[in-house]
TIMARPA-422886 format. One record per residue (C-alpha): residue number from 1; chain; x, y, z. Coordinates in Angstrom, 2 decimals, padded with zeros to 5 digits. Each point is the difference from the previous one (the first is absolute). Example, Ala and Ser with C-alpha at 12.3 -4.5 7.8 and 13.67 -1.06 7.14 Angstrom:
<nodes>
+-----+-------+---------+---------+---------+
:  nr : kette :    east :   north :      up :
+-----+-------+---------+---------+---------+
:   1 :     A :  012.30 : -004.50 :  007.80 :
:   2 :     A :  001.37 :  003.44 : -000.66 :
+-----+-------+---------+---------+---------+
</nodes>
This chain:
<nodes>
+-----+-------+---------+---------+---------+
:  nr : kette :    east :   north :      up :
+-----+-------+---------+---------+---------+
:   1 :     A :  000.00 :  000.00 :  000.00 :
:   2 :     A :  001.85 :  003.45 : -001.17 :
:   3 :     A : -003.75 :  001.75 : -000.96 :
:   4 :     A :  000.97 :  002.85 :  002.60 :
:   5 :     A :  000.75 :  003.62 : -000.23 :
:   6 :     A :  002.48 :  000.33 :  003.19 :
:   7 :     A : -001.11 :  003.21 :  000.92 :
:   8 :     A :  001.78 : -000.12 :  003.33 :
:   9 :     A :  003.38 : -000.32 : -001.42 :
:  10 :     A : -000.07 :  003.45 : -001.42 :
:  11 :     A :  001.66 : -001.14 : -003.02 :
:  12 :     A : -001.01 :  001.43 : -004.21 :
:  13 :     A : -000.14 : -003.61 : -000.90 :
:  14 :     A : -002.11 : -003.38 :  001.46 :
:  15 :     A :  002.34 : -001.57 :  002.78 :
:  16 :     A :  000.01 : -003.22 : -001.52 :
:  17 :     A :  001.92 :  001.89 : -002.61 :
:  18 :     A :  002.80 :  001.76 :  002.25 :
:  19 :     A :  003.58 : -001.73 : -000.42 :
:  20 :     A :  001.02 : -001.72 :  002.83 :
:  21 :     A :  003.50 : -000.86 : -000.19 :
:  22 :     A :  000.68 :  000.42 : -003.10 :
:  23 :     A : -003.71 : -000.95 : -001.76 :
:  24 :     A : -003.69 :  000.06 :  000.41 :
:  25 :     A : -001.47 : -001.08 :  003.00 :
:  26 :     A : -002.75 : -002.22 : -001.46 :
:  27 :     A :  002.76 : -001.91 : -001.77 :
:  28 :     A :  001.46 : -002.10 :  003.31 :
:  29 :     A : -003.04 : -001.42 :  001.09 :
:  30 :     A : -000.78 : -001.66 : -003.48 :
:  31 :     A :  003.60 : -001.03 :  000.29 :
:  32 :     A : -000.87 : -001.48 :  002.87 :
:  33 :     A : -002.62 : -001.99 : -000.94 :
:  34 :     A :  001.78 : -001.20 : -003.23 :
:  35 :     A :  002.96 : -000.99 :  001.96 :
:  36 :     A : -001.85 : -001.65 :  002.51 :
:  37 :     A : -002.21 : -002.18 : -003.13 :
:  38 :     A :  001.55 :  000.52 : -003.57 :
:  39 :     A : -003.42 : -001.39 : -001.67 :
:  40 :     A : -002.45 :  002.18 :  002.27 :
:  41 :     A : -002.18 :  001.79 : -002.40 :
:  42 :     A : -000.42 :  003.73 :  001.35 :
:  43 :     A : -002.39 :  002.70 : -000.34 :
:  44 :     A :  000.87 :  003.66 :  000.90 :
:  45 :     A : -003.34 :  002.60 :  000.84 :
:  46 :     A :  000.98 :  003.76 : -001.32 :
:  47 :     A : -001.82 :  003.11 : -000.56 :
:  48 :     A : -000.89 : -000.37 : -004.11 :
:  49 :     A :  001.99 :  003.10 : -000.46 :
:  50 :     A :  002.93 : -001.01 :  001.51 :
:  51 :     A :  000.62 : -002.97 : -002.47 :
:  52 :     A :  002.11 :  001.89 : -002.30 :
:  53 :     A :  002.43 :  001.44 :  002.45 :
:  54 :     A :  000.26 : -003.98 :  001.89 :
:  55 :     A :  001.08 : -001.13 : -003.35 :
:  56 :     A :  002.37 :  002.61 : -000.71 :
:  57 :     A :  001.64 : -000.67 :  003.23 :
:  58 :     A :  000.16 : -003.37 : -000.73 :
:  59 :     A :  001.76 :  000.49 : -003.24 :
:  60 :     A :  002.46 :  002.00 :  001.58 :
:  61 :     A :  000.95 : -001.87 :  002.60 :
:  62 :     A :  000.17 : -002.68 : -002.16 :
:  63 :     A : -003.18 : -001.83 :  002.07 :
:  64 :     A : -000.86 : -003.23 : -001.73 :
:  65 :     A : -001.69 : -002.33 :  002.79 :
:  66 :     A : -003.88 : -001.26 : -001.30 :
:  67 :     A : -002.71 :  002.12 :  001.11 :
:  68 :     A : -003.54 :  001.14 : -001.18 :
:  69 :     A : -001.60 :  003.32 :  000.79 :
:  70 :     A : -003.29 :  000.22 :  000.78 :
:  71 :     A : -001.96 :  003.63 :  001.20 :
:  72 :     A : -000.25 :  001.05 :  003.41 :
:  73 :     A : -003.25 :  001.18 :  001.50 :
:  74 :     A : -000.93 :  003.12 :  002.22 :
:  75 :     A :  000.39 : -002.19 :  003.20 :
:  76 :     A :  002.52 : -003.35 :  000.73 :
:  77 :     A : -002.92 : -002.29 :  000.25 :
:  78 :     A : -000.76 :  000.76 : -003.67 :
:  79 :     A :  003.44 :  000.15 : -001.16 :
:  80 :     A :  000.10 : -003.37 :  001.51 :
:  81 :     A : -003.20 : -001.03 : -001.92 :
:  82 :     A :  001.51 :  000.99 : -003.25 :
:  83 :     A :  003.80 : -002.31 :  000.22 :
:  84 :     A : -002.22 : -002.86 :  001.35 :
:  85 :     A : -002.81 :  000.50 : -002.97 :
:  86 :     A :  002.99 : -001.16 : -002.44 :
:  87 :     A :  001.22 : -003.34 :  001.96 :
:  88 :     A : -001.24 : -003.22 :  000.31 :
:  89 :     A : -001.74 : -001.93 :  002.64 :
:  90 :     A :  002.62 : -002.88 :  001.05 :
:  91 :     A :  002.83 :  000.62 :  002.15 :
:  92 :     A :  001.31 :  002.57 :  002.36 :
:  93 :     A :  000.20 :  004.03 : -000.36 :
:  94 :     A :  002.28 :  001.93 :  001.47 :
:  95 :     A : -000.86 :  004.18 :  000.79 :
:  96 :     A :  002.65 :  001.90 :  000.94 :
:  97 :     A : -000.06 :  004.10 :  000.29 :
:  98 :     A :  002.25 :  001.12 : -002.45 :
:  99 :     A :  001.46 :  002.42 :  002.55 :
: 100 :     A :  002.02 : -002.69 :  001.98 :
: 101 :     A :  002.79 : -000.38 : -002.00 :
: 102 :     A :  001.87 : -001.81 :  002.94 :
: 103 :     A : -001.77 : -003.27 : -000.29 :
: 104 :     A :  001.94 : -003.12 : -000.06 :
: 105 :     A :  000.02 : -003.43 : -002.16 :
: 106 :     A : -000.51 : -001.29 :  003.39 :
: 107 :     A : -003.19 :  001.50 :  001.29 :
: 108 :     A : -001.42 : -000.18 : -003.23 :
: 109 :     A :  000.50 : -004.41 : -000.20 :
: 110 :     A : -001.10 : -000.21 :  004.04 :
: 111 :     A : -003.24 :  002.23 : -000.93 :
: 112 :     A : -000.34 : -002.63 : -003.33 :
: 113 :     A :  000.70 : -003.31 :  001.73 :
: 114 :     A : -002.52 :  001.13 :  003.34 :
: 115 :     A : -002.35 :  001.62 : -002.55 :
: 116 :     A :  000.23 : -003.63 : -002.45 :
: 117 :     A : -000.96 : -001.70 :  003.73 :
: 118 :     A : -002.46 :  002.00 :  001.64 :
: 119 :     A : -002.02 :  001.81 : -002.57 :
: 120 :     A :  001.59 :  003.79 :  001.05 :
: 121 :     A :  002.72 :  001.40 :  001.55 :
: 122 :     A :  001.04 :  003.34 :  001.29 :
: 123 :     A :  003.24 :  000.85 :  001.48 :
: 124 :     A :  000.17 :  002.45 :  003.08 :
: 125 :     A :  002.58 :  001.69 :  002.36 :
: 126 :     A : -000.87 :  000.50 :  003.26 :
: 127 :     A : -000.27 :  003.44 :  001.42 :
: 128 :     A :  002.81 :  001.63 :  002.07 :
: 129 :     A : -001.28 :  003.09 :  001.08 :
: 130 :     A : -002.24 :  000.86 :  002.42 :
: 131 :     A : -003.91 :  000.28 : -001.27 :
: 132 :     A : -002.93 :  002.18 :  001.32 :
: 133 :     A : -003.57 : -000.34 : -001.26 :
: 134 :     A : -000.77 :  003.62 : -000.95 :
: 135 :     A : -003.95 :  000.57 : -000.41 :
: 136 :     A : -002.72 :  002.90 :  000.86 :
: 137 :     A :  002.86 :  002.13 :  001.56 :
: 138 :     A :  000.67 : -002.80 :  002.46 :
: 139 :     A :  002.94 : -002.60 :  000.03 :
: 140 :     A :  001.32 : -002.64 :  001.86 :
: 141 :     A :  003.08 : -003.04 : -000.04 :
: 142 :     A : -000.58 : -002.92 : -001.94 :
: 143 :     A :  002.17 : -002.86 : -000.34 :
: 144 :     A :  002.28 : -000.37 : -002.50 :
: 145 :     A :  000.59 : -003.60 :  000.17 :
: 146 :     A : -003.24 : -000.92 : -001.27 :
: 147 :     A :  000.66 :  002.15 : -003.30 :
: 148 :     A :  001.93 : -000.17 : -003.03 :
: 149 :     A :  000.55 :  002.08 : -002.94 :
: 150 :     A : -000.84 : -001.77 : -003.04 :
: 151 :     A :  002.06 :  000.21 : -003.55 :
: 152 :     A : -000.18 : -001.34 : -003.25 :
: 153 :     A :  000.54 : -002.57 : -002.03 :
: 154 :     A : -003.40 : -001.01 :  001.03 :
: 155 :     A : -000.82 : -003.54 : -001.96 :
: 156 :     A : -002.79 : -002.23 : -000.48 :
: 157 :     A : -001.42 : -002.58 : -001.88 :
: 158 :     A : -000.80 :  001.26 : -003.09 :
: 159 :     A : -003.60 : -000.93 : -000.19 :
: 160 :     A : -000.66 :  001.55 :  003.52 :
: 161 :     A :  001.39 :  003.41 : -000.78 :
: 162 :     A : -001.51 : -000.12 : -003.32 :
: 163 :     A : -003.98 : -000.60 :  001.71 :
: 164 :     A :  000.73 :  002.63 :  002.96 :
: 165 :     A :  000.55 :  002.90 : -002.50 :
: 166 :     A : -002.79 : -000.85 : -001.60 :
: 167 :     A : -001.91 :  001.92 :  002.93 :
: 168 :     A : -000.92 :  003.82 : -000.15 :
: 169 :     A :  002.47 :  002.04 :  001.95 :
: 170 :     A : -000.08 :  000.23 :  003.50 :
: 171 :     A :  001.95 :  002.77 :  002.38 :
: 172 :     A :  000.54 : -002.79 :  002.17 :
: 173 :     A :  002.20 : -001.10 : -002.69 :
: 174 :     A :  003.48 :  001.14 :  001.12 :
: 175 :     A :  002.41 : -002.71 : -001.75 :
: 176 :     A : -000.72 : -003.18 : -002.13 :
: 177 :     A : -000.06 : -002.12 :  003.13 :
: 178 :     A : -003.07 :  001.95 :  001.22 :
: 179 :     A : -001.22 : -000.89 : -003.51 :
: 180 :     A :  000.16 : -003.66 :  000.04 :
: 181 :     A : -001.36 : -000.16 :  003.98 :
: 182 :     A : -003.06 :  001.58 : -000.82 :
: 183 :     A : -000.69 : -002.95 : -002.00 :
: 184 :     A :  000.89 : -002.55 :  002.74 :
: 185 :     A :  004.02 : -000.52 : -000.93 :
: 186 :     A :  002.00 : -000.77 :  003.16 :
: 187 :     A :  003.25 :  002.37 : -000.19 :
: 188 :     A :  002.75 : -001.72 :  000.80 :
: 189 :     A :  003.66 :  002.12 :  001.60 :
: 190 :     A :  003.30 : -000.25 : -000.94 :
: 191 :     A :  002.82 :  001.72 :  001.33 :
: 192 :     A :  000.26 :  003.17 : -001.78 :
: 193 :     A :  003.40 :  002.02 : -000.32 :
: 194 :     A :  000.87 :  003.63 :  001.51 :
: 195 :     A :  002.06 :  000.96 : -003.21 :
: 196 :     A : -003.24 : -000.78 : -001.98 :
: 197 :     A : -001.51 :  003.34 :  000.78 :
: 198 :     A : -001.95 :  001.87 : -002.49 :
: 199 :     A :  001.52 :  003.09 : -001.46 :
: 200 :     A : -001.75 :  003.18 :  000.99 :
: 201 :     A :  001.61 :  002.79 :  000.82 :
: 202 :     A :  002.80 :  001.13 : -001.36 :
: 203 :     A :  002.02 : -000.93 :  003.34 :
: 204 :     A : -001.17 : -003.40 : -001.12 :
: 205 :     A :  001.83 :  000.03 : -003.32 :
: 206 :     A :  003.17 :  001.93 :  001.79 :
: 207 :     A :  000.15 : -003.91 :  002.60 :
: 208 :     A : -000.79 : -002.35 : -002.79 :
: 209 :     A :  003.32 :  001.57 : -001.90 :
: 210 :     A :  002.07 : -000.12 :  002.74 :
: 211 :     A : -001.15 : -003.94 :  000.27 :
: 212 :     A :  000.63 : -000.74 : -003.58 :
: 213 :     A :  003.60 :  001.83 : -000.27 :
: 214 :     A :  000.68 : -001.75 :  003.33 :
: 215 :     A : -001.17 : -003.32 : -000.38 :
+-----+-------+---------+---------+---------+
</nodes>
């Protein structure tokens, strides 16, 4: 998924566009992915009128791994809608935010192999903050050991994902997993990893540089 504007990077061009060490962003995670399974079949959700400058990028950097485009919606559930629209029913998908660059070959065949067992998998990191429930001008302490902050790649059997986005939109809705329970999936958690972390701000870029020069 790379269907976003990134507003809150302040930047002239979509963050999945900004060079990260060297080249664009959105080109490590499909790395990634192609590393991690040579024959996987992948589909990439941009805005329609960002098609043009993706592929000039990728003939300048000399880009060559397999991928289709397909249209992005107004919202990520729709987005989402459109890249599954073009695949099949068997097997196992994969969806990954195109904004965490930092995923491994790793994470991505743990999510596959639970995902291939259970039906869906997520991965999460555990929170190491401090957390207070904020609501009506009142707050209190909550635990943080009985929450986790969830990432992507999110996968599923193909068949499930495919019949929970068949449903009307929902603000409930707040990541694919959310998608599939509503339709009575059981989620399943892996362990997620800290450098995974989505790319936001632009203080986000400025730490996933330092980890990729310094390895």
């Amino acid at each position: 998924m790379a269907g976003g504007s990134g507003t809150r990077m302040n930047a002239v061009i979509p963050k999945q566009f900004l060079l990260l060490a060297g080249k664009p962003m959105l080109m490590y995670p499909i790395e990634a992915f192609y590393h991690a399974y040579p024959d996987i079949s992948m589909v990439v959700a941009l805005p329609a009128g960002q098609f043009t400058t993706w592929k000039t990028l990728c003939e300048e950097y000399a880009f060559t791994i397999p991928h289709q485009l397909v249209a992005g919606g107004e919202t990520r559930f729709q987005s989402v809608k459109n890249a599954l629209s073009v695949i099949g029913d068997d097997g196992l998908v994969a969806i990954h935010d195109g904004a965490r660059p930092l995923i491994t070959e790793s994470l991505i065949r743990t999510a596959f192999l639970t995902a291939g067992e259970s039906g869906a998998c997520i991965p999460v990191v555990p929170l190491n903050e401090s957390v207070r429930f904020v609501s009506g001008g009142k707050n209190r302490p909550v635990n943080r050991v009985k929450y986790s902050v969830v990432q992507t790649p999110q996968v599923f059997q193909t068949a499930i994902i495919k019949k929970a986005y068949r449903q009307e939109f929902r603000k409930k809705f707040t990541d694919d997993a959310t998608v599939a329970e509503s339709i009575g999936a059981t989620i399943h958690l892996i362990e997620g990893d800290p450098v995974n972390f989505k790319i936001t701000h632009p203080y986000d870029l400025a730490a996933a540089e330092v980890l990729l020069r310094n390895p």
